[in-house]
N, C-alpha and C positions, 0 to 999 in steps of 0.2 A: 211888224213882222207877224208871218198869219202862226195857228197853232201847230203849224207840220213843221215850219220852217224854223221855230223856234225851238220844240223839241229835240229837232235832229242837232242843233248848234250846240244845245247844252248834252245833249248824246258823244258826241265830238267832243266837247270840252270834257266829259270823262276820262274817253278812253286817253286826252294827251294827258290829264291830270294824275292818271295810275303812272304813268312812266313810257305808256307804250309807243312804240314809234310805227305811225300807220301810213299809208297808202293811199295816195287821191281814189285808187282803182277798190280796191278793199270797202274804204269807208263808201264809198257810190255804191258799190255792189249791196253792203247792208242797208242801203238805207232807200234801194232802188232810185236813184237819182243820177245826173250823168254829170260826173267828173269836174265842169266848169260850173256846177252846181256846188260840189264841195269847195272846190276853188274860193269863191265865192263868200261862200261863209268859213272860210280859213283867215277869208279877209278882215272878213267882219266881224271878229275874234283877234287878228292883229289892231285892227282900229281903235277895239275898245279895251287895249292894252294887253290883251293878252302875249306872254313874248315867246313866239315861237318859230323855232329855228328846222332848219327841212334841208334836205339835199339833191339835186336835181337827177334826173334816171341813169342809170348807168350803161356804161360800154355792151355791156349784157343784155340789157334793155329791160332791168329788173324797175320798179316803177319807184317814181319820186318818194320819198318819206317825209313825213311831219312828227316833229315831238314837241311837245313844251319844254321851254328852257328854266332852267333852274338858276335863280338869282340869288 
């Protein structure tokens, strides 16, 4: 993993680590990346255990969210 891609991942793993529940659209916005870019490393965050549960966009068309699950 190069040193952009690795930073943004653990940048990500913060912000689900505080509690927050964020945005494919939001996190890509900050971190200038497009969306199946975060995808991506949401994966590869699931893969290496991390357990994190999300909800798909709504009727509104408000955008998908991501949080960390609390075990």
């Amino acid at each position: 993993m190069r040193n952009r891609s690795l930073i943004r991942v653990l940048a990500i793993l913060r912000h689900l680590e505080g509690g927050e529940r964020v945005t494919l659209a939001r996190l890509a916005e900050e971190h200038g990346v497009h969306q199946r870019t975060i995808r991506r490393d949401l994966a590869a965050l699931e893969a290496a255990g991390v357990p994190l549960g999300h909800v798909p966009e709504t009727e509104e068309g408000e955008g998908r969210f991501w949080w960390m699950v609390r075990l």
